[in-house]
C-alpha positions in Angstrom: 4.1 2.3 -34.1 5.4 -0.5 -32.0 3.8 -3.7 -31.5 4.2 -3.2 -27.6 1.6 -0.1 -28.4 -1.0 -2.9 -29.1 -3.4 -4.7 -26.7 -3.0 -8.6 -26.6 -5.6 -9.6 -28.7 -4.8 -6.6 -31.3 -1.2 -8.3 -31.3 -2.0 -12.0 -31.5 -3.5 -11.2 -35.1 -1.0 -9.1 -36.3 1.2 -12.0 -35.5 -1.4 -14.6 -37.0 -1.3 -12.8 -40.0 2.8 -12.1 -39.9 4.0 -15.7 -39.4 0.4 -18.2 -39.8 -1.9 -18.8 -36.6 0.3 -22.2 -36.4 3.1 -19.9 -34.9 1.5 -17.4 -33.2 -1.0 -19.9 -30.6 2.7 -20.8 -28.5 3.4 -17.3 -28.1 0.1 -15.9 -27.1 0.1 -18.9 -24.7 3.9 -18.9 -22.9 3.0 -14.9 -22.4 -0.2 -15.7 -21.0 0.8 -18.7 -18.4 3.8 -16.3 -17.9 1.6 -13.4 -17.2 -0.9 -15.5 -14.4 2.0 -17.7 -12.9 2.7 -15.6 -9.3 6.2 -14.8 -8.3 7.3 -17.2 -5.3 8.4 -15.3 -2.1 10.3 -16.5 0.7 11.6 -14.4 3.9 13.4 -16.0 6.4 13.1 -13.5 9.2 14.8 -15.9 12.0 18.5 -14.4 11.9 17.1 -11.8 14.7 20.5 -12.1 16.6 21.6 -9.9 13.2 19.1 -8.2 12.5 19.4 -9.4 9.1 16.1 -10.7 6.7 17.4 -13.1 4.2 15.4 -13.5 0.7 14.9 -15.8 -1.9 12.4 -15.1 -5.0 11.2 -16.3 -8.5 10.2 -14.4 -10.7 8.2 -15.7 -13.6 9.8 -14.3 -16.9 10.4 -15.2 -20.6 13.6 -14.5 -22.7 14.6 -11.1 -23.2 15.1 -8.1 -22.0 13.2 -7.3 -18.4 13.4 -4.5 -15.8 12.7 -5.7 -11.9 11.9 -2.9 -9.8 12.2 -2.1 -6.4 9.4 -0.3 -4.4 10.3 3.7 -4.5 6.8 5.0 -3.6 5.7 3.9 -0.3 2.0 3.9 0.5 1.3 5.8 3.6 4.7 7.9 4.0 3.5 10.0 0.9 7.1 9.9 -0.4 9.9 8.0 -2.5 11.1 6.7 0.8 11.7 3.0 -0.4 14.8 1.8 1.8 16.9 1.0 -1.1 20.2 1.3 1.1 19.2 -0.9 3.1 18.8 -3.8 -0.1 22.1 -5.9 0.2 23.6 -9.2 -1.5 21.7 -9.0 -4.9 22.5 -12.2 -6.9 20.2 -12.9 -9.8 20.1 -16.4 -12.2 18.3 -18.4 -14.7 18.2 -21.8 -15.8 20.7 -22.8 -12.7 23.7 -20.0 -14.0 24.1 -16.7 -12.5 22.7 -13.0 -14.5 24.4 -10.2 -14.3 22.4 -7.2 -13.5 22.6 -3.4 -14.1 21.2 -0.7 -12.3 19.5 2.0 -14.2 21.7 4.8 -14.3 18.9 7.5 -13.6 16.3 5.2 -11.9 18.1 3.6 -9.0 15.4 1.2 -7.8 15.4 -0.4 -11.6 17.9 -2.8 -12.3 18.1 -4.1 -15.8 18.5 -7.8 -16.6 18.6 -10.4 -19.9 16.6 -13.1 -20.0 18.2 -16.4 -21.4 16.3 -18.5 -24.1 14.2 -21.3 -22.3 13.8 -19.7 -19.1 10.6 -19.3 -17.4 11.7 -18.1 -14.2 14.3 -15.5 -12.4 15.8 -16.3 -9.6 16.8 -13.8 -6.9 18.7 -14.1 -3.8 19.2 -10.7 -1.5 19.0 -9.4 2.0 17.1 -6.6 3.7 19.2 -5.2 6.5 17.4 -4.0 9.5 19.0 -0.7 10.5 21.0 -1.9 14.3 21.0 1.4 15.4 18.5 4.7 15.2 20.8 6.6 13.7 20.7 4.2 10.6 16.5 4.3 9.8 13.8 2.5 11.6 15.0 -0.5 13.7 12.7 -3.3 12.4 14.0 -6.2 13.7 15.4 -6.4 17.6 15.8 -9.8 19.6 12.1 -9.7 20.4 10.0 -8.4 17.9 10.0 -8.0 14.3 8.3 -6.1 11.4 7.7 -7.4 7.5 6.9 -4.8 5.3 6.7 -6.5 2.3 7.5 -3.6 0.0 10.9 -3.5 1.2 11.5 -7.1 1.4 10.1 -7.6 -2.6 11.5 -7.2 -6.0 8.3 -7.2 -9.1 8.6 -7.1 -12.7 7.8 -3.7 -14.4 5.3 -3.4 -16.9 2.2 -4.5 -15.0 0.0 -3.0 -12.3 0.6 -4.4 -8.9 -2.9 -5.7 -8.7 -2.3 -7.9 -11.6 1.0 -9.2 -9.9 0.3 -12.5 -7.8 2.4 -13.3 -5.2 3.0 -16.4 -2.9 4.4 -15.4 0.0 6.2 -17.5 3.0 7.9 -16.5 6.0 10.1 -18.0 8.4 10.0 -17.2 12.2 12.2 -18.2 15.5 10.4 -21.2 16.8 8.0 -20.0 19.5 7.3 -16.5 17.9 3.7 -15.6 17.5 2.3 -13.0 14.9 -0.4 -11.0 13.5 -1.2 -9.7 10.3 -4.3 -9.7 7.6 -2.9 -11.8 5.5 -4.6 -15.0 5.1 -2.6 -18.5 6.4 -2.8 -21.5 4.0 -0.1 -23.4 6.3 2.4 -23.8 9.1 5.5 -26.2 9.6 8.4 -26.5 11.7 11.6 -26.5 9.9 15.3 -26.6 11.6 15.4 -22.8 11.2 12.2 -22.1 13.1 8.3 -22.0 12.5 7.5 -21.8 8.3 4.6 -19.6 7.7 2.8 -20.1 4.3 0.1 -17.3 3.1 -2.5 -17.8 0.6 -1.8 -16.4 -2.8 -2.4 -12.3 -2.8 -1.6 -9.3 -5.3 1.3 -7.7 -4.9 -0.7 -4.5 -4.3 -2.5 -6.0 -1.4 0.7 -7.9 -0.1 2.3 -4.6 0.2 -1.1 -3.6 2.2 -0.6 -6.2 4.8 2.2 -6.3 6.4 3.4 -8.0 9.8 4.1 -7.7 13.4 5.8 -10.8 15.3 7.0 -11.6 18.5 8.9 -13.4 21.2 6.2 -11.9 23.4 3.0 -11.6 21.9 -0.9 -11.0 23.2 -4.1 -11.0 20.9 -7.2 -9.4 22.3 -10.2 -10.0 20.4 -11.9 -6.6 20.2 -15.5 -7.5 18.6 -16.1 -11.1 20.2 -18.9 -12.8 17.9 -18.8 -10.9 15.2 -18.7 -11.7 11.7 -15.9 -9.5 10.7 -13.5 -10.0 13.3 -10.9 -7.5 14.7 -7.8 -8.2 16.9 -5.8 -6.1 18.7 -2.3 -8.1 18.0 0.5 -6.8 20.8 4.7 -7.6 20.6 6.2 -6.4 23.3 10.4 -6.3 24.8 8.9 -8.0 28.1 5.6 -10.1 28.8 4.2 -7.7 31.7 4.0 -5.0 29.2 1.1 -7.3 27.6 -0.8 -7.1 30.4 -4.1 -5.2 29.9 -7.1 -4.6 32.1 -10.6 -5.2 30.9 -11.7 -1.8 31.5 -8.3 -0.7 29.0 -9.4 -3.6 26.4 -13.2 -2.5 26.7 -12.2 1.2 25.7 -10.6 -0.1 22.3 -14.0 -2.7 21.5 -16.1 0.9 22.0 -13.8 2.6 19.8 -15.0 -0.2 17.1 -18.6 0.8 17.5 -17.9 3.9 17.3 -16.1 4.0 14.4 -19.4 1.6 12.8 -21.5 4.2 13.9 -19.3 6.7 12.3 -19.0 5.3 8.7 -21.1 2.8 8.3 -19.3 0.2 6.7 -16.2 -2.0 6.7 -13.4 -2.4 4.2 -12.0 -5.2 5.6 -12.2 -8.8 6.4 -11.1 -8.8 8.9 -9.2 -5.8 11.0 -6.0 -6.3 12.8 -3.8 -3.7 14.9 -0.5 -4.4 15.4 0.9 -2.8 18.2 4.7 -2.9 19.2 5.7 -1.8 22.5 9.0 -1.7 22.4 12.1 0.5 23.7 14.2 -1.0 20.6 12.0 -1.8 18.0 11.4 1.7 15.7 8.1 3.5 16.8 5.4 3.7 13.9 2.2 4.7 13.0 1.1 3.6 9.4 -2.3 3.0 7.9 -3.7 -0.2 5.6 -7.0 -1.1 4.8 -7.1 -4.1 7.1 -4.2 -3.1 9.2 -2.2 -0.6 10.5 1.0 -0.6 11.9 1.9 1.3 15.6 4.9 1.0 17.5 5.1 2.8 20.8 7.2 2.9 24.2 6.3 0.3 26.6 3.9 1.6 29.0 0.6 1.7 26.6 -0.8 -0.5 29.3 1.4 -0.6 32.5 1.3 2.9 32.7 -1.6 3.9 31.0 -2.6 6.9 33.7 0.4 9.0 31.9 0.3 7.5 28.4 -3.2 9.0 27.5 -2.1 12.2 25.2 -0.6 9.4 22.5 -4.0 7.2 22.4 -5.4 9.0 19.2 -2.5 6.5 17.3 -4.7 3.6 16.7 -7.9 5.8 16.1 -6.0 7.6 13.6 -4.9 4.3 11.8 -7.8 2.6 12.1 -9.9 5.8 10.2 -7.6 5.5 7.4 -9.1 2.0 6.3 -12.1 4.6 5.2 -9.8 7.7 4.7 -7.1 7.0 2.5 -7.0 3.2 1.8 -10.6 2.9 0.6 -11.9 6.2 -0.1 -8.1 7.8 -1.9 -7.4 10.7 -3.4 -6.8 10.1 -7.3 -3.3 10.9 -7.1 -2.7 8.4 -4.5 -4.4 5.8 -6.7 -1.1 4.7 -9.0 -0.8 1.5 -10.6 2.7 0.4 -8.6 4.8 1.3 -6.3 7.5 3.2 -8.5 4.7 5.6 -10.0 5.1 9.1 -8.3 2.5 10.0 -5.7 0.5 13.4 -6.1 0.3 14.5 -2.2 -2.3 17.6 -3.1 -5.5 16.3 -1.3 -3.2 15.2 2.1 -5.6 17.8 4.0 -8.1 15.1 3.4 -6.2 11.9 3.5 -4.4 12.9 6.8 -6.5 16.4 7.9 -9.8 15.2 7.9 -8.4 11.6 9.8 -6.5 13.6 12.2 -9.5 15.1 13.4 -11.4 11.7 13.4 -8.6 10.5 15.4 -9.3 13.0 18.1 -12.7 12.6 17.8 -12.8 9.3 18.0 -10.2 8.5 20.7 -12.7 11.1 22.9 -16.1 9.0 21.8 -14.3 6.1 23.1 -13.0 7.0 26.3 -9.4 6.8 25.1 -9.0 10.4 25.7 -11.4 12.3 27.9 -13.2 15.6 26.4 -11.3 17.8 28.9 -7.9 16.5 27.9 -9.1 16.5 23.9 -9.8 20.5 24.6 -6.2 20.6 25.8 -4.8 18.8 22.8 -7.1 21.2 20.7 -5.7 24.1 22.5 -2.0 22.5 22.2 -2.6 22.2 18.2 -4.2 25.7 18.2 -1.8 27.5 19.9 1.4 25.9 17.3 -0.4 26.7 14.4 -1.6 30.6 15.7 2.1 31.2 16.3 3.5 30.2 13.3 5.4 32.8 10.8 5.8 30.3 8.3 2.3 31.0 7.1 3.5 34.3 5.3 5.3 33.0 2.9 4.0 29.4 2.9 0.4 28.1 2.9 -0.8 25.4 4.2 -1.6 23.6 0.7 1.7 23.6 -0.2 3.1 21.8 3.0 1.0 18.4 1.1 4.9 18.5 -0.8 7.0 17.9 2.3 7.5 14.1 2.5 8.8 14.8 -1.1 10.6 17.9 -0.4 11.9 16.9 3.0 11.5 13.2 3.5 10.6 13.7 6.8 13.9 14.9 7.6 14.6 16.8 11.1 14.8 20.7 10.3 16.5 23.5 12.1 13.4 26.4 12.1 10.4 24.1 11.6 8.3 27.2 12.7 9.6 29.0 9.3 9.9 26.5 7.2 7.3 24.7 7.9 6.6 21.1 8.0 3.8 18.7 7.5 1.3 20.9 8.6 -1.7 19.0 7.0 -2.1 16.8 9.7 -3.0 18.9 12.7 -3.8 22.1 10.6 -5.9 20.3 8.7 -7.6 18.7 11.5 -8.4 22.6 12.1 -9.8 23.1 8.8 -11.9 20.3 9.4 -13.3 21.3 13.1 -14.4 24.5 11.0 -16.2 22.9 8.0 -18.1 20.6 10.6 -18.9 23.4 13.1 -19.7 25.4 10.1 -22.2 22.6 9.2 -23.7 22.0 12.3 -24.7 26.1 12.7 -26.2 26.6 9.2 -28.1 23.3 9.6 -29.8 24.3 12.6 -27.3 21.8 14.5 -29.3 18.6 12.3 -26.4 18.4 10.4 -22.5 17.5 10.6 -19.4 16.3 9.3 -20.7 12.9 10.8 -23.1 12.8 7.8 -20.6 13.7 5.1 -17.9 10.7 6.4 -21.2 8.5 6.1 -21.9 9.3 2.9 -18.6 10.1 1.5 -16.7 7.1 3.1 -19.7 4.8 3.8 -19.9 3.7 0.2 -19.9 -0.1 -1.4 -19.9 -1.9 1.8 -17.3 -4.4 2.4 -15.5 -3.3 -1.0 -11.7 -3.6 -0.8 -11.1 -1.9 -3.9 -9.6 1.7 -3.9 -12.4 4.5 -4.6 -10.3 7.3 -5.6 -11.7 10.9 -5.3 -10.9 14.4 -6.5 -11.0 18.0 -4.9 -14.8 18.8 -6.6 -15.7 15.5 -5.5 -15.2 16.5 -1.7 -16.8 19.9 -2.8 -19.9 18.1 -3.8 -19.9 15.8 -1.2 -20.2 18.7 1.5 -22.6 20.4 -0.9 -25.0 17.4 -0.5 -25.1 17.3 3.2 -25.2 21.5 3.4 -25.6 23.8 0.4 -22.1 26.3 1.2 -19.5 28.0 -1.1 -17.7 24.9 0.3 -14.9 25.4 -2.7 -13.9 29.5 -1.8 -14.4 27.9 1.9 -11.6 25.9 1.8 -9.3 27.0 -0.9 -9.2 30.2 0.8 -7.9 28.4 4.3 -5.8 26.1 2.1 -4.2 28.8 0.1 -4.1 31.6 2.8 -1.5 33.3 4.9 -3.1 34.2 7.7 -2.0 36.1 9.9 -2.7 33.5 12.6 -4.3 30.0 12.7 -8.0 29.3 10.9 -9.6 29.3 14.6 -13.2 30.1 13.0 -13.9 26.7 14.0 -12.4 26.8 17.5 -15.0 30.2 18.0 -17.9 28.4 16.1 -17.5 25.5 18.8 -17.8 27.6 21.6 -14.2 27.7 22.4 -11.3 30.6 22.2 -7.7 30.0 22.7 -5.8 32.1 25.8 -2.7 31.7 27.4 -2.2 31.0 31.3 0.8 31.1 33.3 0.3 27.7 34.9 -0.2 24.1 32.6 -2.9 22.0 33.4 -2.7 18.8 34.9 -2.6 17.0 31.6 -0.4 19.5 29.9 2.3 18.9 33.0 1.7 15.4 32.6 2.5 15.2 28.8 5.6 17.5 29.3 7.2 15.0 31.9 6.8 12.6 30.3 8.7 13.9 27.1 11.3 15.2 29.3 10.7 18.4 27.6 10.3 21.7 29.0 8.1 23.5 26.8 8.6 27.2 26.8 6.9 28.1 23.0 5.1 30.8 24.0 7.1 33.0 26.5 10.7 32.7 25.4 10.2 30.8 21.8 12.1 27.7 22.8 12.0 24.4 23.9 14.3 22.5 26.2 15.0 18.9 26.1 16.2 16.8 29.2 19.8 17.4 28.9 19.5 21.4 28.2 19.6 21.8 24.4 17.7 23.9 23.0 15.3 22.8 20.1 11.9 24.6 18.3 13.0 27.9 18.5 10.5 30.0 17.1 11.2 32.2 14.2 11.2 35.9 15.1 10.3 35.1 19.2 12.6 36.5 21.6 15.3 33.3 21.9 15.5 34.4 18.0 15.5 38.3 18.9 18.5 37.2 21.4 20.8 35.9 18.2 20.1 31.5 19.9 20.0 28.9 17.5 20.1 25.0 17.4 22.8 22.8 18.5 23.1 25.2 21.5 23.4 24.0 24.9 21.7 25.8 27.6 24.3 26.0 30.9 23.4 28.8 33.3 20.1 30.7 34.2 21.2 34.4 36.1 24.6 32.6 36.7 22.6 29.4 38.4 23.1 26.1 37.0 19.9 25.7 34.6 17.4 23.4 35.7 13.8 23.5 34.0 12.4 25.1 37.5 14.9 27.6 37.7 14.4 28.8 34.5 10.7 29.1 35.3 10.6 30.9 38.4 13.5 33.3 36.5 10.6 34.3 33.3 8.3 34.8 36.7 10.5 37.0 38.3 11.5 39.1 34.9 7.4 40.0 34.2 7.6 42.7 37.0 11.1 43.8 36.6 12.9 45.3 33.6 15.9 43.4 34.1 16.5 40.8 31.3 17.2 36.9 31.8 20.6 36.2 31.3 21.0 32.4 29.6 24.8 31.1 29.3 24.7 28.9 26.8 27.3 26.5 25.2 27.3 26.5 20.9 30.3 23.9 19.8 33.4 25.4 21.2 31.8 29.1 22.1 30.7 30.2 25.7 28.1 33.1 25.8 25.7 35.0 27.9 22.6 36.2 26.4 20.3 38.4 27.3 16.4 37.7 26.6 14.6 41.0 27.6 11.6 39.1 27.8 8.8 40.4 30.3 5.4 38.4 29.3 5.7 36.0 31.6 5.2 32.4 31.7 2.5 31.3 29.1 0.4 28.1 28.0 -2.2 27.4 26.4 -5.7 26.5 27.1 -9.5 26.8 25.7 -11.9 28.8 27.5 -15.7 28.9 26.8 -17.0 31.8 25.2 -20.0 33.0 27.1 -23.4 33.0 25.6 -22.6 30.9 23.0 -23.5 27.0 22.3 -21.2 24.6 23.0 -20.6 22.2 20.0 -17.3 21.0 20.9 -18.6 18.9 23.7 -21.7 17.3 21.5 -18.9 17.0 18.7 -16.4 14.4 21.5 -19.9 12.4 22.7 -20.6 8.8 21.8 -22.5 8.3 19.0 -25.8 6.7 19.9 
C-alpha cells in the first residue's frame, strides 16, 4: 500500500515515526499552507477588437510531479463539452524559468508537469479564443458584449475537489463596460488597459457556478425592490434602445419572482442575477447556476415584445434550475470536479420536471398567456405523438445524447432521436401532476411535491443530491401511487405515440386543424420557417431547404432527404403560400404535388401523393370533463 492511500494525519505519523517528528512538522506544514493558499486568476477580457481573452494564473504547488487539468465536464450541458480547442498559447514556469509541459496521451484536458525544488507556485500564461465566427462554437466575445465562463478560462490542480480549491479571481474590462454576475466585488481600479475588477476569494466549484455577462450597453432592473435577497435582471445588448423596457414588461418578471417563492418556498441564493444578452452577434444561450443563469437571445426581447412571447419560458426555465438541478441534483450530477464523468440518467428530472415549471411558470406570470401555453402544449404534443423514434428508442435513454451526440445537428432527428427529456419529460410531468390532483380529490399537486422536495434547508447553497427512489418517495408522500411502475413504464416505453394521459387527465386532447392560430402563425414568421410536420413531413426554411423530415412521412415515402433545395411547386416557383394552397388543392383531387427540388448537382421532380390536407395542431377541451390545465397555469395565491 502506498502512502498516498493514507489520510493526512494517518501519514504525518508514519513519517514521525520513519524520519523523527523533528522532520516530519516542515512537511505536514508546506503541504498544508500549500493546500489552503488559493490559485491567483487574472482575465483580461479588454482585447474585444480580437475576440481574444488573455490569461495569467498561479498555481500553488510543491516539487514534484503534478497534473493541471482543464475543465472536460461542463455543468449544465450534461456533456464533456469543455472548449479545449479553443485553449491557445500555453506557457507554464516556476521559480522565474519556463516548464515544459506534456499532454496526457489518453486524457487530453491533463497536461503533465515537474515541479522544481523550492517552488511554491506555477505559473501559467494562455489564451481563450472566442470563436469569430458561428461556424467555429459560441461567439463569446463581439465588440459589445462579452461572456466569462470561468470553466473555460481556468486551469486547477488535480487531486482535490473543486470545493476545496480557492480561487482569487480578477478581471479586466474596456473602460466604460458595465457587468453583472453573483460573484461578490472586493474592488475596482482603472488601469491603462481598462476597468480592473477584483472578486472576493470563492471555490473553484462556485467560481465555475458564477459566471459573467458584460457590456458596452448594459441595463440592471431590480426585480424584488426592498428585499433582503436581492435579484437583478442584468441586460447587454448590440444597441442601447434594445434596453429599453416598459414597466408593465419589468413588472411581469418581479411577478414571476413571487411566483416562483410561492412555488418552492425557499431561496438558494444570495442574491439572484439574470444575465440576459440581446445580441445579433454574441452566441444565444440558455444555462442554469444556482445564483445565476445565463440567456442570450435576438434583440427584440423588449422592442418587439408582441411577437417575441413563445421564447419567454427561457429565464423561467433557468431560474427553476437554482431549485432543480443546482440545489436539489441528481447524485450523478454531484461529482467532485469538473473532469469526473457526469451520469445524465435522472435528466427527466433535472431538465423534464423544470421544463414544465418553465411553462408553468412563464403562464403564472403573465409572460406567456394560458391560451398561447395550450398552443405550445399542443406544439410539444403533437412532435412527440409523431415520432417513430420511440420504437426502437425510449425516452430514458435519450438522458445519453449530450454524451452520444454533443449536441450536434442530425439528419433524421425524428428517428434518431434527440434530447427528448426536456419537452417529453415536461409531458411525463403534466401526467404525474394531473394524476395527483384527480386521486387527491384536486387537494393535491405537483406544487406540493416541488415544496417539499425542493423547498428544503432554506438558503443552503450546498448541493442536495438525490436518487430515482428518492423522487419515488417524495411523490409517495404527497399521494400514495405505484409512482415507480408509473414512470419507469413512460420512461422505458415505446409507445406507440406520445404519453398524452396527462394531456386527457387535464381536460385537453390533441387534434389537427387546417388553419394555425394566431400565435402559431406568429411563431412561424418569425422563424422564417414554414412548418409543414404534419401533412407532408417537412419543414422549410426561408431560403427553400428542406430540414425535419420526418421518418417514414410522405417527403420520406417520396425518396427527399436533407441538403435538398426545394425549387418548383406544380412547375411554379415555390413560395411558402404556394405550396400551401397546392396541399389544399391535392385533398380533393387524386393528383399528386409535384416538388422540383435541387440535391448538390441533381435536378428532380417528385411526386408526393399526399391528400390529408393541410394540418396543425391544437388542444381542444374534452367535454364533460374538469378542466385542470387552466387551474394548473393560474397565479399561485
Amino acid at each position: 500500500m502506498s502512502l498516498k492511500t493514507f489520510s493526512r494525519p494517518l501519514l504525518a505519523v508514519l513519517l514521525s515515526a520513519a524520519f523523527g517528528a523533528h522532520a516530519a512538522a516542515p512537511v505536514a506544514s508546506t503541504a498544508a499552507e500549500t493546500a489552503s493558499a488559493p490559485i491567483v486568476l487574472h482575465v483580461d477580457a479588454s482585447n474585444v477588437a480580437q475576440q481574444i481573452f488573455n490569461i495569467r494564473e498561479s498555481i500553488p504547488a510543491t516539487p514534484g510531479k503534478m497534473t493541471l487539468l482543464y475543465p472536460q465536464w461542463v455543468p449544465g450541458n450534461h456533456g464533456p463539452s469543455g472548449p479545449l480547442n479553443q485553449l491557445a498559447g500555453l506557457r507554464l514556469s516556476a521559480n522565474g524559468k519556463p516548464l515544459e509541459w506534456q499532454r496526457d496521451p489518453v486524457n487530453m484536458f491533463a497536461f503533465h508537469i515537474d515541479v522544481p525544488a523550492g517552488a511554491t507556485a506555477v505559473e501559467a500564461q494562455y489564451q481563450f479564443l472566442s470563436p469569430v465566427e458561428g461556424n467555429q462554437g459560441r461567439i463569446t466575445m463581439t465588440a459589445d458584449i462579452l461572456g466569462v465562463q470561468w470553466h473555460a478560462m481556468t486551469l486547477y490542480p488535480e487531486g482535490r475537489p473543486a470545493r476545496e480549491i480557492q480561487v482569487q479571481p480578477s478581471l479586466t474590462l474596456p473602460a466604460g463596460w458595465q457587468f453583472g454576475s453573483a460573484l461578490e466585488v472586493r474592488a475596482e481600479s482603472s488601469t491603462p488597459a481598462g476597468k480592473q475588477v477584483d472578486f472576493q476569494t470563492i471555490d473553484l466549484d462556485n467560481l465555475v457556478d458564477s459566471p459573467l455577462f458584460a457590456g458596452r450597453y448594459f441595463k440592471r432592473f431590480d426585480l424584488d425592490p426592498g428585499a433582503k435577497v436581492p435579484v437583478y435582471l442584468n441586460v447587454v445588448a448590440d444597441s442601447p434602445d434594445s434596453l429599453e423596457a416598459t414597466p408593465e414588461q419589468i413588472e411581469k418578471h418581479r411577478v414571476l419572482m413571487q411566483q416562483v417563492y410561492k412555488l418552492f418556498a425557499s431561496r438558494h441564493f444570495k442574491h439572484y442575477d439574470f444575465l440576459l444578452a440581446l445580441s445579433d452577434d454574441f452566441g444565444g444561450i440558455g444555462r442554469e447556476h444556482m445564483q445565476s443563469s445565463e440567456n442570450g437571445v435576438k434583440p427584440g426581447y423588449f422592442s418587439e415584445w408582441d411577437k417575441t412571447e413563445a421564447g419567454r419560458a427561457l429565464l423561467p426555465h433557468e431560474l427553476t434550475h437554482s431549485w432543480n438541478g443546482k440545489f436539489r441534483r441528481p447524485a450523478g450530477q454531484a461529482t467532485p470536479d469538473f473532469n469526473t464523468p457526469l451520469q445524465n440518467s435522472l435528466l427527466w428530472v433535472y431538465e423534464g420536471q423544470t421544463q414544465y415549471w418553465g411553462n408553468v411558470l412563464a403562464s403564472r406570470s403573465g409572460l406567456i398567456t394560458p391560451a398561447n401555453m395550450r398552443d405550445l402544449f399542443a406544439s410539444t404534443a403533437a412532435y412527440y405523438d409523431a415520432v417513430p423514434g420511440r420504437s426502437w428508442r425510449a425516452m430514458q435513454d435519450t438522458t445519453n445524447d449530450p454524451i452520444i451526440n454533443g449536441r450536434r445537428p442530425i439528419g433524421w432527428s425524428s428517428w434518431q432521436r434527440s434530447e427528448d427529456y426536456y419537452s417529453e419529460g415536461s409531458l411525463i410531468w403534466l401526467d404525474v401532476d394531473t394524476t395527483i390532483r384527480e386521486l387527491s380529490g384536486e387537494r393535491r399537486s405537483l406544487d406540493d411535491f416541488a415544496r417539499a422536495f425542493f423547498g428544503v434547508q432554506d438558503g443552503s447553497t450546498t448541493p442536495l443530491p438525490y436518487t430515482f427512489e428518492d423522487v419515488v418517495a417524495a411523490l409517495n408522500a404527497v399521494q400514495p401511487y405505484d409512482w415507480a411502475t408509473f414512470l419507469r413504464s413512460r420512461l422505458d416505453g415505446h409507445g406507440p405515440g406520445a404519453p398524452l394521459d396527462g394531456l386527457a387527465r387535464a381536460g385537453w386532447k390533441l387534434v389537427y386543424r387546417d388553419k394555425q392560430t394566431p400565435f402559431m402563425q406568429a411563431t412561424e414568421e418569425r422563424s422564417k420557417n414554414t412548418d409543414l410536420s404534419y401533412s407532408l413531413g417537412l419543414t422549410v426554411d426561408k431560403d427553400g431547404k428542406l430540414s425535419h423530415l420526418l421518418w417514414d412521412g410522405p417527403a420520406f415515402k417520396a425518396g427527399l432527404s436533407g441538403n435538398t433545395t426545394l425549387l418548383a411547386v406544380n412547375g411554379m416557383a415555390y413560395t411558402p403560400k404556394l405550396l400551401k394552397k397546392a396541399i389544399q388543392a391535392a385533398r380533393d383531387g387524386t393528383q399528386p404535388i409535384n416538388l422540383l427540388v435541387r440535391k448538390g448537382k441533381q435536378f428532380q421532380t417528385v411526386a408526393l401523393d399526399y391528400h390529408g390536407g393541410l394540418k396543425y395542431p391544437q388542444l381542444e377541451r374534452i367535454a364533460g370533463t374538469r378542466d385542470r390545465l387552466t387551474t394548473i397555469l393560474q397565479p399561485l395565491k
